[in-house]
C-alpha positions as CSV (number, residue, x, y, z in Angstrom):
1,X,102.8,118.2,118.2
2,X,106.2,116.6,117.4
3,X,107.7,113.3,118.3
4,X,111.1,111.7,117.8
5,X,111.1,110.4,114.2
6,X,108.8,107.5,113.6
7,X,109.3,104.0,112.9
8,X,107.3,104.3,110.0
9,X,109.7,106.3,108.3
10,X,112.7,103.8,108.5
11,X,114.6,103.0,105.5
12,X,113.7,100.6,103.2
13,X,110.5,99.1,103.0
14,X,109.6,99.4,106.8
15,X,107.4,101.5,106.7
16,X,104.8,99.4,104.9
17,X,103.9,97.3,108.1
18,X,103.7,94.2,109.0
19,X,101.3,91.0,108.0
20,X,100.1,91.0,111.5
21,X,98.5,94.8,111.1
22,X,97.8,94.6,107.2
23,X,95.4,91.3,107.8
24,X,92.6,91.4,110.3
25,X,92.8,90.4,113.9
26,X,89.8,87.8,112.7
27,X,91.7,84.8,111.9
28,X,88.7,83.3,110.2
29,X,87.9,86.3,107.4
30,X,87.2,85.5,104.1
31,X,89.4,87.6,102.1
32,X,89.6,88.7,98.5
33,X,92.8,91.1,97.1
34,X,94.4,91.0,93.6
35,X,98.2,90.6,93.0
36,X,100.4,91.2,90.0
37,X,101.6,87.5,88.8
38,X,104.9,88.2,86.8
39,X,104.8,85.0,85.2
40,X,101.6,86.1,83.5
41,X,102.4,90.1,83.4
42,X,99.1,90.3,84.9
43,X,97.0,91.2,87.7
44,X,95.4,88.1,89.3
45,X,92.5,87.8,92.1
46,X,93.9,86.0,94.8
47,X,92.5,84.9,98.2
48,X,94.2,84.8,101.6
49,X,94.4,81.7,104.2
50,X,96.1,81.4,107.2
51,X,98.5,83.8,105.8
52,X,99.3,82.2,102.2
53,X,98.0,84.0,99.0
54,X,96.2,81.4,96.9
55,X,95.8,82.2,92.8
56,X,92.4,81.4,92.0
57,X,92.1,83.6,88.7
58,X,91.6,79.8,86.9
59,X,88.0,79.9,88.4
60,X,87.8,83.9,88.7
61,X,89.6,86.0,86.4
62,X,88.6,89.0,88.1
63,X,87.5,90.0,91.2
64,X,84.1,91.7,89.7
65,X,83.1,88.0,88.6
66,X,83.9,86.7,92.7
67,X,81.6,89.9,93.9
68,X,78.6,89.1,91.3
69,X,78.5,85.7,92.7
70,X,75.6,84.8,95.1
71,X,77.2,83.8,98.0
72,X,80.9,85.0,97.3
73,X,81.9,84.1,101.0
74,X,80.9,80.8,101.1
75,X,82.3,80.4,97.2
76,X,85.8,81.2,98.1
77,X,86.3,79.8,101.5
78,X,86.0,76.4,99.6
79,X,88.0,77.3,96.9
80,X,91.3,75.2,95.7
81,X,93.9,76.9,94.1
82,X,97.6,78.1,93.3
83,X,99.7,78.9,96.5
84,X,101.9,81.9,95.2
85,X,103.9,82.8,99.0
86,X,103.3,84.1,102.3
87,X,101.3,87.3,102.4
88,X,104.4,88.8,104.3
89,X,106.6,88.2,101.8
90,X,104.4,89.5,99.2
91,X,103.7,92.4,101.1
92,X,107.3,93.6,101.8
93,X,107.4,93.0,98.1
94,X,104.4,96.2,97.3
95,X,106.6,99.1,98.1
96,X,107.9,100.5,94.4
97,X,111.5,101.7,95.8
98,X,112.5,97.9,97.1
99,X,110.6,95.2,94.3
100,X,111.8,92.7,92.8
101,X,110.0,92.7,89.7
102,X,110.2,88.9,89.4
103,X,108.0,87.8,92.4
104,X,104.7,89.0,93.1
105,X,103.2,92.5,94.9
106,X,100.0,93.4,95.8
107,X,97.5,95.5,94.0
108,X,94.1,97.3,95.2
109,X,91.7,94.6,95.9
110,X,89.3,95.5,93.2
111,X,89.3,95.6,89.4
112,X,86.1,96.6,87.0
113,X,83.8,98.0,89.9
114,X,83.5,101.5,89.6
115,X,85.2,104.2,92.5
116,X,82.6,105.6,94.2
117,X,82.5,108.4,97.4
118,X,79.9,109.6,99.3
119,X,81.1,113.0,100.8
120,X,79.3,115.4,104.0
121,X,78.2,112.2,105.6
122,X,79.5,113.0,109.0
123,X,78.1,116.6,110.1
124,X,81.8,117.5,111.4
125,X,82.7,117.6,108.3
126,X,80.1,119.2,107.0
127,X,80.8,121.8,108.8
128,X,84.8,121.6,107.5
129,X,83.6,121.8,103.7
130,X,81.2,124.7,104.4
131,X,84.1,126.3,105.8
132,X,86.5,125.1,102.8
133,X,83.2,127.0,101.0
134,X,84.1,130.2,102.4
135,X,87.4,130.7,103.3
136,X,88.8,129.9,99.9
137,X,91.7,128.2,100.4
138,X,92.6,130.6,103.3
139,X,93.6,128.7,106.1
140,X,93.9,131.5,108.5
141,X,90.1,133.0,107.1
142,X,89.3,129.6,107.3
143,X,90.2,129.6,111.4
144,X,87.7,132.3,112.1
145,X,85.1,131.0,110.2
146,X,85.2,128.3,112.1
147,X,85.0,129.4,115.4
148,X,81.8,131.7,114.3
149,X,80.3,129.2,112.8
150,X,80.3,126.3,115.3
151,X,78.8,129.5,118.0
152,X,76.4,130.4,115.6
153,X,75.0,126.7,115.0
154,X,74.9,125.7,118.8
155,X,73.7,122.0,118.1
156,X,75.2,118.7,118.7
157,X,75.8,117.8,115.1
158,X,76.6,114.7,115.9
159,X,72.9,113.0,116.4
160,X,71.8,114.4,113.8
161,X,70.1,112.2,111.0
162,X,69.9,113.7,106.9
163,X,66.7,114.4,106.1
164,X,65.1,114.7,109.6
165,X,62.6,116.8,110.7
166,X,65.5,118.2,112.7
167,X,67.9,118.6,110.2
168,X,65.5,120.7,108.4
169,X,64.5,122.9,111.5
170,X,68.6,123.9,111.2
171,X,68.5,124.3,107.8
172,X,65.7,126.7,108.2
173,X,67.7,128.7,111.4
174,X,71.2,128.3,108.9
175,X,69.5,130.0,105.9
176,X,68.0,132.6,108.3
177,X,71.6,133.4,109.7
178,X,72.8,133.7,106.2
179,X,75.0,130.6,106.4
180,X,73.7,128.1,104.1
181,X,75.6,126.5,102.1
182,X,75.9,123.3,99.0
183,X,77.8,121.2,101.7
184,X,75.2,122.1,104.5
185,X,72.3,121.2,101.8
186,X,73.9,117.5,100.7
187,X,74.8,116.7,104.5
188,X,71.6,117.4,106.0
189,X,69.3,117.2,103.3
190,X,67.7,114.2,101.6
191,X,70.0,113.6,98.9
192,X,73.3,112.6,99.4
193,X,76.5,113.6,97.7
194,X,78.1,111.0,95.5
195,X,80.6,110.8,93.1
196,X,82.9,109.5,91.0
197,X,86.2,109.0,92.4
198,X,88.4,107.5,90.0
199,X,88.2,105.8,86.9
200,X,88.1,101.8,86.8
201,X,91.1,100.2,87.8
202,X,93.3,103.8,88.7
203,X,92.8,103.0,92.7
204,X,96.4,102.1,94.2
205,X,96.8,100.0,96.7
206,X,98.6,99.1,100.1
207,X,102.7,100.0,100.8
208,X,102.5,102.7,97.3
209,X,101.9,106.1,96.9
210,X,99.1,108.2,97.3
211,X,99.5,111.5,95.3
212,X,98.1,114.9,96.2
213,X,99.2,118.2,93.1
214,X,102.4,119.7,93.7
215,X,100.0,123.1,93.5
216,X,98.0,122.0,96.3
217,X,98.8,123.7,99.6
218,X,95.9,122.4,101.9
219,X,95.2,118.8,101.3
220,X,94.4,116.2,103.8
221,X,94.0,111.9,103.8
222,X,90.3,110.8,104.3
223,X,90.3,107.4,106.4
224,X,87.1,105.7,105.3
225,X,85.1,102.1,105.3
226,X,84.4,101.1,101.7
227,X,81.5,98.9,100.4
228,X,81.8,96.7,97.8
229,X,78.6,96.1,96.4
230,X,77.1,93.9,93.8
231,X,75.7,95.1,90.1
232,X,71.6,94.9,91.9
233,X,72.8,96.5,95.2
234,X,73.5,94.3,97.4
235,X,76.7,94.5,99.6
236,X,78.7,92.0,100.1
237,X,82.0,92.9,101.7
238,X,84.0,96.0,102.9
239,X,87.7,97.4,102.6
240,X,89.3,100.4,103.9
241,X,90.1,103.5,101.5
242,X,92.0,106.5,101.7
243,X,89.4,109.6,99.8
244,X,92.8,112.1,99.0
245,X,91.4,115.2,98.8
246,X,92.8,118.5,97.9
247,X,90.8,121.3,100.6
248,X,92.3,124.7,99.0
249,X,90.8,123.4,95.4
250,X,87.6,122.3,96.3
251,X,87.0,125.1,98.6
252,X,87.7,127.3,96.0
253,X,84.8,125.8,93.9
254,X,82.9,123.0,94.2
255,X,82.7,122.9,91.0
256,X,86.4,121.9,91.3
257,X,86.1,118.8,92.7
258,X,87.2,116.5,90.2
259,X,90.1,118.5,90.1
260,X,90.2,118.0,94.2
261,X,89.6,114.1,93.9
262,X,90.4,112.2,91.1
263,X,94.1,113.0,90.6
264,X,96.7,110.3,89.9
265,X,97.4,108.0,92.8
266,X,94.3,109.5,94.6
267,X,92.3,106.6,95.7
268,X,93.7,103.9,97.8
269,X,92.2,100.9,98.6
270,X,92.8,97.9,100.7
271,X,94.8,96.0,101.5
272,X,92.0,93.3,101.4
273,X,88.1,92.7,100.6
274,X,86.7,91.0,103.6
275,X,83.5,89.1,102.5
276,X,80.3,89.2,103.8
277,X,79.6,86.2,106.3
278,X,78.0,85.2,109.5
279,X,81.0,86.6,111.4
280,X,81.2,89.5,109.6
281,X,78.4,92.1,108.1
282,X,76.6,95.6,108.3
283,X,75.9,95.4,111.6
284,X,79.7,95.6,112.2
285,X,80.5,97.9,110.0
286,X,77.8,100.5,110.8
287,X,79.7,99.9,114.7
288,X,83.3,100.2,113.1
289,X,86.2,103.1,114.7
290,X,88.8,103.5,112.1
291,X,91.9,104.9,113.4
292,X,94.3,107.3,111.3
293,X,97.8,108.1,111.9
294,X,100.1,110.5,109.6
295,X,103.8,110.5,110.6
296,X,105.8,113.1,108.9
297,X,110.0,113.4,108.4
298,X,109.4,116.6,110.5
299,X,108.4,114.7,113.3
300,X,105.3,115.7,113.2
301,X,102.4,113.2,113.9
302,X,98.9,113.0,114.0
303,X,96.7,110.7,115.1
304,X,92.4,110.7,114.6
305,X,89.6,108.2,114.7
306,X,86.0,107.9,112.5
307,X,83.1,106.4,114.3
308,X,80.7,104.8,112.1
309,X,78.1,105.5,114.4
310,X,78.5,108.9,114.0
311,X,77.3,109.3,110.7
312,X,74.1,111.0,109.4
313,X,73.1,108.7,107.1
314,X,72.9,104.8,107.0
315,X,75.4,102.8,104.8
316,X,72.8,100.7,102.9
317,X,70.5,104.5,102.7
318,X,73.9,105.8,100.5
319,X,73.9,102.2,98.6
320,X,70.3,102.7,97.9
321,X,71.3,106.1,96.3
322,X,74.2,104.8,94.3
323,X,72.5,102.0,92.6
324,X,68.4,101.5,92.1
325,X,65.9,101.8,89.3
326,X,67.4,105.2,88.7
327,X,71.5,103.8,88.1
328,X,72.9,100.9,87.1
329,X,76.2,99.8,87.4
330,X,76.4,96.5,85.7
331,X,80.0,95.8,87.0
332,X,79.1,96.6,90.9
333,X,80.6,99.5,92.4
334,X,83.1,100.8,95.6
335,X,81.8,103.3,97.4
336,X,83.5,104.8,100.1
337,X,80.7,105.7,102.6
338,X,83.0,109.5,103.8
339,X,84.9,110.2,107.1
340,X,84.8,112.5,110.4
341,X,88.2,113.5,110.2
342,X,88.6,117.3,109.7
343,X,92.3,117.6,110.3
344,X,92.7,121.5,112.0
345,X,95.5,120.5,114.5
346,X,98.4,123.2,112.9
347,X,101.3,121.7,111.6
348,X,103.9,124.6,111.1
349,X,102.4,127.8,111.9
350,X,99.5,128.8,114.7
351,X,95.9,128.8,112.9
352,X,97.0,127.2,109.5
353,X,96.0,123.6,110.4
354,X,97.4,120.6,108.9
355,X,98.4,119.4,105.2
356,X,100.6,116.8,104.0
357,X,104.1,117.5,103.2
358,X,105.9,114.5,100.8
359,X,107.0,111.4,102.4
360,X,104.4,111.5,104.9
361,X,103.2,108.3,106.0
362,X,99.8,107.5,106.4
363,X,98.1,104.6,108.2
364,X,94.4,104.0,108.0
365,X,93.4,100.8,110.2
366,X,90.3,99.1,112.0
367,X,90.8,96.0,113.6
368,X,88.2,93.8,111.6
369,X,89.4,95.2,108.1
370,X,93.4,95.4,108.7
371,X,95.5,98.2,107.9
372,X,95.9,100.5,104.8
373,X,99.6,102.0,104.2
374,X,100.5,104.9,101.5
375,X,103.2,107.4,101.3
376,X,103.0,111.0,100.3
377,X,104.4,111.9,97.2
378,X,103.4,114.5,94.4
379,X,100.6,113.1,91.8
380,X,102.6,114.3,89.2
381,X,105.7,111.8,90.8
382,X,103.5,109.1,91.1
383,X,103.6,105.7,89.0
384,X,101.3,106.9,86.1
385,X,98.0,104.8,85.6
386,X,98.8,102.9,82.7
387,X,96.9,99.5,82.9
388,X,93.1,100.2,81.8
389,X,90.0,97.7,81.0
390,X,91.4,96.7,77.3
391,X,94.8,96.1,79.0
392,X,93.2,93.8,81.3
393,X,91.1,92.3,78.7
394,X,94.1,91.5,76.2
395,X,96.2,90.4,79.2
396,X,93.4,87.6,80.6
397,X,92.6,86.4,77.0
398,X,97.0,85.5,76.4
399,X,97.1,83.9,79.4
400,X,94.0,81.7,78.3
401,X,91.4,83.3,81.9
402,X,89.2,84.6,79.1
């Protein structure tokens, strides 16, 4: 489908957004991000009121130490600190090719936790990576695959719970048709598939790029909800996140995958952490929609929506099998809990699907969470990750937060 050339493509820094859809529509959210303070040359956890950004990195030099906190909601909802500007100033400041260097921009909202994904927890697409599984990297292949496939399975996929004693009457019929598969084993069987998606501190945030390899010719965004969750396990506040991942390389192998998913500029996060409160918790986000919108510079635009209440496992069942008695993650972890989207709408050519081309734009957004912004560009052309932990470290110790 193609439509007259978006606004989110307009020159400048336009196509970030606006405050109005980066915050949520929840006036009274407690929110957590980070910013980079150019009077310290520093990153700094800020929080955000009635659209101001406050600096409270004197009480909190990271965000990890607000997140380990027993009740971080009620800690930073009355917390003083140092007004830096209007989020919408500091916003329109984020996008690389307009910044002025000497005023604040936002970063991805977390710090030391470590990048988590849990992957094939919506059986659509399950189905999509057991396809990736056999076609390859060929798109068209990958076309008739699909429509076998989806006639040979005949069930509504989309009730289905992991590690039911329905899911394992079709994993029984799958492996008697021949078509089982490693995707169709972690998505309907009783362990899930999680891991690593970046190292600590690479995820990017809002109004930047998101980088897919220059090799890649089938790669798509994955629009997803993303815990935060303490060092013991307990969650304590959610984000949005953008999974990047490169179909034609991890359908190749799944052995490939960190190859397919961690990549420079890969994971995006943000813009904001909302807190846990009494306004705001699981039972919202396990009834969350979030909305995904890619506009191209070839007109091209594509628009698709998760339910959370489609998936096939719980939120707090995938936490549960991140961190317990058998990991430990002493600095708390962000897991992004996997998405329904399975873009096949073609792009150029009939039966090829989509991928991104540069300088798409790419909005993930949910009412209660705000709205995540990247851009398209090569990995390789991305702003290399440069900042790691002993960077942080040296920077919060000459500026006296450590």
């Amino acid at each position: 489908m193609t439509v007259p050339r978006p606004r989110g493509l307009a020159a400048g820094a336009d196509w970030v957004g606006t405050a109005a859809e980066a915050l949520p529509d929840d006036a009274d959210s407690v929110l957590i991000g980070r910013i980079w303070d150019p009077n310290g040359d520093g990153p700094s956890p800020v929080t955000v009121r009635g659209g101001e950004v406050i600096d409270i990195s004197h009480r909190f030099p990271t965000v990890r130490d607000i997140c380990e906190l027993p009740d971080p909601a009620a800690t930073v909802a009355g917390l003083d600190g140092t007004p830096v500007g209007d989020f919408a100033d500091i916003l329109a400041n984020t996008a690389a090719t307009t910044r002025d260097p000497a005023r604040p921009w936002l970063l991805a909202p977390v710090d030391l936790q470590a990048l988590k994904a849990a992957g094939v927890t919506f059986p659509i697409s399950m189905i999509e990576r057991v396809i990736e599984e056999r076609a390859r990297g060929d798109l068209a292949l990958a076309a008739e695959i699909r429509h076998r496939m989806l006639a040979d399975v005949g069930v509504d996929l989309h009730s289905l719970r992991a590690g039911s004693a329905e899911a394992d009457r079709l994993k029984s019929l799958l492996v008697a048709e021949g078509i089982w598969s490693q995707y169709l084993e972690v998505g309907i069987g009783p362990d899930a598939e999680i891991f690593t998606k970046g190292q600590i501190l690479s995820a990017v945030g809002t109004g930047v790029p998101v980088g897919v390899l220059a090799a890649s010719t089938w790669n798509n965004p994955e629009p997803e909800v993303t815990l935060i969750v303490q060092s013991s396990g307990r969650i304590i506040g959610a984000t949005l996140g953008n999974d990047v991942n490169l179909r034609d390389i991890e359908g190749r192998s799944a052995l490939l995958l960190p190859l397919a998913k961690d990549n420079n500029a890969s994971c995006a996060l943000g813009p904001l952490i909302r807190l846990f409160d009494d306004r705001f918790g699981m039972d919202r986000v396990r009834e969350l929609e979030v909305r995904l919108e890619v506009d191209g510079v070839d007109g091209f635009r594509l628009e698709a929506v998760s339910e959370m209440t489609r998936m096939s496992r719980d939120p707090e069942e995938l936490v549960r099998q991140l961190i317990g008695p058998h990991h430990r993650y002493p600095d708390g972890a962000a897991l992004m809990l996997g998405t329904m989207f399975a873009p096949i709408q073609d792009r150029d050519r009939p039966g090829e699907g989509f991928t991104h081309k540069v300088d798409d734009v790419v909005r993930i957004s949910c009412p209660a969470l705000g709205t995540l912004v990247n851009r398209v560009r090569h990995a390789e052309e991305c702003e290399p990750w440069h900042f790691g932990v002993r960077d942080l470290m040296g920077n919060l110790v000459r500026r006296g937060l450590l």
